[in-house]
N, C-alpha and C positions, 0 to 999 in steps of 0.2 A: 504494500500500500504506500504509497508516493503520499508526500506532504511540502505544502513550502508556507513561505509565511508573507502575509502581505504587505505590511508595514512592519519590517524589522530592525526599525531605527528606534523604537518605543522603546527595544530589549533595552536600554540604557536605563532607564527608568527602575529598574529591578535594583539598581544601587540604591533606592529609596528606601530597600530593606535593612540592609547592614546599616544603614544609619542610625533608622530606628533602633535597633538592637543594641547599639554602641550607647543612643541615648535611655533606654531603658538601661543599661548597665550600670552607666554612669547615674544615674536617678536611683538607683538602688545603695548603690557604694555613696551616693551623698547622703540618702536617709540613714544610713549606718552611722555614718562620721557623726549626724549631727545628735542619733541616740548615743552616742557614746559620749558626743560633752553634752548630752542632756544628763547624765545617769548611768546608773549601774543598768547592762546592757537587762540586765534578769526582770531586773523592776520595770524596766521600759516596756519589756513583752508582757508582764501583767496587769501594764497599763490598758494596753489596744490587746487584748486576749484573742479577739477574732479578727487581725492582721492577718491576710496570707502570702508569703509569697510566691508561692504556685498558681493562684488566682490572679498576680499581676504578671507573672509569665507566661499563663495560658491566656488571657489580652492578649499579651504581644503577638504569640504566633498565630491567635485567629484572625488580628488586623493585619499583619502581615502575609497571611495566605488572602484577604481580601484585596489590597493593595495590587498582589498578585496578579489576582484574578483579572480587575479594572487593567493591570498593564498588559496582560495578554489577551486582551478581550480587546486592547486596542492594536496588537498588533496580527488578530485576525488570522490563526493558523486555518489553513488550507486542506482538506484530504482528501487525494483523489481515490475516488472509487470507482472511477469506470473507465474507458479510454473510448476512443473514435477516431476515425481515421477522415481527415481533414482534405480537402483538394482544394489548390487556387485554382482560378480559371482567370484569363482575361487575356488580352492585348498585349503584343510587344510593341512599344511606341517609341519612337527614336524623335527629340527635338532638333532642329537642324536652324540654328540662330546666326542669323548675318552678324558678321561683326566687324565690317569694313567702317570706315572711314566718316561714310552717308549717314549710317546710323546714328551719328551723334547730333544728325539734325534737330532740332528741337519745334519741326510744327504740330510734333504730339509732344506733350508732357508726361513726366519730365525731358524724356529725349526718346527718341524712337527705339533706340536700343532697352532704356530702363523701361520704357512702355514692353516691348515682347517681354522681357525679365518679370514683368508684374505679370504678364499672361498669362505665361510658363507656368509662376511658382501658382496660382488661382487654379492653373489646370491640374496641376500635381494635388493640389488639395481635391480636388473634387474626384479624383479615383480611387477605385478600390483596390484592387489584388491585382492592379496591372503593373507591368515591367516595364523601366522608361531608361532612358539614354540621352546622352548629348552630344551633341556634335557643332561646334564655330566654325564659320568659313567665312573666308572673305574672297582674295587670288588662292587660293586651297582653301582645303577642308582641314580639321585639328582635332581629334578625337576629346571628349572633355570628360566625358563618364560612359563609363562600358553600363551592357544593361545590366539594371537593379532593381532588386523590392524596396531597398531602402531607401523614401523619400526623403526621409530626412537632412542625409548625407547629399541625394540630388538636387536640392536645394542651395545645402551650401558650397556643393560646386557651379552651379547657376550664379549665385552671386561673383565667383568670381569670373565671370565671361566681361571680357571687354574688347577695346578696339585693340588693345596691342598684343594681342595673343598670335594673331598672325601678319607676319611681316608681309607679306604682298598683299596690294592693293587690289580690290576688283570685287565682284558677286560670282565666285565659281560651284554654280548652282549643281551642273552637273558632278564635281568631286564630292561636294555634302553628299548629295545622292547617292554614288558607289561608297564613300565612306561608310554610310548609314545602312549600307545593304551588309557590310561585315557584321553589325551588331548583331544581326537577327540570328542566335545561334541554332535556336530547334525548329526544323521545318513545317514543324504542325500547329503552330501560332498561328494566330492572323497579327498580320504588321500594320502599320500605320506609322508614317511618313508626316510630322508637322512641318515645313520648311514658313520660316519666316523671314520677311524678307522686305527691302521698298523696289525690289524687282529692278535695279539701277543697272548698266553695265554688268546685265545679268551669263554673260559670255557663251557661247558658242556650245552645241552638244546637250543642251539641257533638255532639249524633246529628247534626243534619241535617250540619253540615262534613265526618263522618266518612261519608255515604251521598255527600255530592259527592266526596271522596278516592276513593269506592271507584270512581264514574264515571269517575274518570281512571289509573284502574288502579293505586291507592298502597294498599299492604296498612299496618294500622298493628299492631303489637307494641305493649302498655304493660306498664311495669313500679311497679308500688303500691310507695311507699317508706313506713315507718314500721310501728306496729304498731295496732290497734283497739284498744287499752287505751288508747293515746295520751300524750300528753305537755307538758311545756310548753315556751313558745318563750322560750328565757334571751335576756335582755338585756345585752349589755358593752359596757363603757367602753373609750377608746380603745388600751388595751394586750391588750385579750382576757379579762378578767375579767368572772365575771359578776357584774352589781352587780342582780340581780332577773330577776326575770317578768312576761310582758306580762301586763297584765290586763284587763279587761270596764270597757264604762261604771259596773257596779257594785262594781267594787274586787275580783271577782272572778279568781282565777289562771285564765288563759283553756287551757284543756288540748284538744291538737289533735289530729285520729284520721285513722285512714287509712279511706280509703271506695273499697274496693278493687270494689265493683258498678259504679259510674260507668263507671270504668278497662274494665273487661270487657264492659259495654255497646260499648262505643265499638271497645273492636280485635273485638267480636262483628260490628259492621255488616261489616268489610274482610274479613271471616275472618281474621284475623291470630291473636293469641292475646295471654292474660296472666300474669302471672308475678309472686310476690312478689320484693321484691330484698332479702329478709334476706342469700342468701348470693352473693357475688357470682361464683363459681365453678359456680352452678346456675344462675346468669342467662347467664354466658359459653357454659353448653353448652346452656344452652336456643336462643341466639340460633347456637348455629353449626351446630346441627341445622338452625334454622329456615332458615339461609339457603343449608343443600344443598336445599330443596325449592323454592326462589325461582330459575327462571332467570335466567342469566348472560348477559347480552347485551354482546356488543362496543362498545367506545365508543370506543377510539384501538388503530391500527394505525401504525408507522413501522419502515424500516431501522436497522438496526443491526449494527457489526461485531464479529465473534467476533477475538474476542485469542487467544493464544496465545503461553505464557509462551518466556523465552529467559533465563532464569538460569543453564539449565545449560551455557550453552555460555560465559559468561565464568567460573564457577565452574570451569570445566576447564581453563581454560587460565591460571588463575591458580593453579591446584596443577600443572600441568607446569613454570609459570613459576618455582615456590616451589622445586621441585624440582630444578632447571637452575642455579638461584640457590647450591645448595646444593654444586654438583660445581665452581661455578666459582672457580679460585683467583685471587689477585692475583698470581700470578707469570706472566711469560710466558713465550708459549709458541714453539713455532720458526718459524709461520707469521708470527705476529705481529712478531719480531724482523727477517724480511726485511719486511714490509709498512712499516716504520720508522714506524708511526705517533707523534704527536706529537714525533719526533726524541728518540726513546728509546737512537735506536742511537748507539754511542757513535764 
């Protein structure tokens, strides 16, 4: 029978006992001291005849086992009794985040880049048992998280996605693509392809990767960042200020647009879809729509055992205990007085 415990930080709390016990000690050895310069210890005992010391010791251990009870009753022992064998099902999804140069255009807030990163990490909360992955590109692709269950971790590699993670300039939509077809390790998944993007100097081959993607059964979703009026890419120094705007071989301020066709071409070859990502709560429910119409295939099954709480049964008997603690007096009693314990009797 398996057991674990659910809050086992309480256990610290059980030092509440030797304390007590130290100060019941010490309360006992002071009554002594102060019968002994009250008097001859003899006379003192025929003063208080039905003093016990046994009756304030046996106090101590039933508030002590009450104490107990209240600190293991909060830290909630576990026992499993049964086991079940568990399956995930869902999605291998691979995100594919531009992170060129355009990105840091700001006609979405905060920047187009921080905008997908808020998408991203809304998308990642809103699934269940699915497998997710990262992939940056800009002139390449740059692998960022192999696939995982653990969001958590995918998150805080998500935060670190930026513009300088790859040195070439450009949108090489098709490398994200063959990159992101590595991730997919088991072939009985259904895949899905996010590719985000403002579709810019989106380069050369990006149909053809997306007609091999679709041969290997990986649907792609893109989501267009930025707006078609466009914008410029700020330039800062190294505190975060902008100190300008990128410009043109001709001194021109270089203003960056979204080319949401490209984008739509490309999830058109998978049958996927596309979606602008002004708002990122119409992207969330775009994609959770999307991905009740994607079967769920299994990918890890294991046992597992069912717990089942036991609070209530030290909780009970730490209020019987509290409560027995409360009837019991220091005097004794007639049983106790034949039992002579610790040669009480005179």
């Amino acid at each position: 029978m398996d057991y674990e415990l659910d809050e086992s930080k309480y256990l610290y709390l059980l030092f509440i006992i030797p304390v007590l016990v130290l100060v019941f000690l010490y309360n006992l050895y002071w009554k002594r001291k102060k019968q002994r310069e009250f008097g001859n210890p003899e006379l003192v005992k025929k003063l208080s005849p039905d003093s016990s010391v046994f009756k304030s010791a046996l106090k101590l251990i039933v508030l002590s086992l009450a104490f107990a009870g209240i600190i293991l009753a909060l830290v909630n022992p576990k026992i499993g009794t049964t086991t079940e064998t568990v399956k995930r099902e869902g999605v291998d999804i691979v995100f594919a985040i531009d992170v060129s140069k355009s990105m840091l255009a700001e006609d979405v807030q905060p920047s187009r880049l921080g905008k997908a990163k808020q998408i991203v990490s809304q998308i990642i909360n809103s699934l269940g048992s699915d497998r997710i992955g990262i992939v940056g590109y800009a002139g390449s692709a740059y692998p960022v998280l192999p696939i995982t269950t653990d969001y958590s971790v995918a998150k805080m590699f998500l935060q670190s996605v930026n513009t300088d993670m790859v040195s070439s300039q450009g949108t090489a939509i098709s490398d994200a693509i063959q990159l992101a077809e590595t991730f997919y390790d088991n072939p009985k998944t259904s895949k899905l392809l996010i590719l985000i993007s403002d579709g810019e100097d989106h380069g050369e081959g990006s149909q053809e990767a997306a007609e091999e993607a679709k041969k290997k059964g990986i649907k792609i979703i893109t989501i267009g960042m930025g707006t078609e009026k466009g914008g410029p890419i700020p330039l800062r120094d190294g505190n975060g200020r902008i100190t300008g705007y990128k410009k043109d071989g001709q001194g021109e301020v270089v203003t960056t647009k979204l080319y949401p066709e490209a984008l739509k071409t490309i999830a058109g070859v998978t049958k996927g879809g596309y979606i602008y990502g002004a708002s990122t709560k119409e992207v969330t429910d775009y994609l959770k729509n999307a991905l009740q119409n994607i079967e769920k295939t299994e990918f890890e099954s294991k046992e597992v055992a069912l717990y089942e709480s036991q609070f209530q049964w030290f909780l009970g008997a730490a209020f019987i205990l509290f409560f027995l603690e409360i009837f019991l007096l220091e005097r004794k009693t007639n049983w106790i007085k034949k039992l002579n314990l610790f040669n009480e009797k005179e």
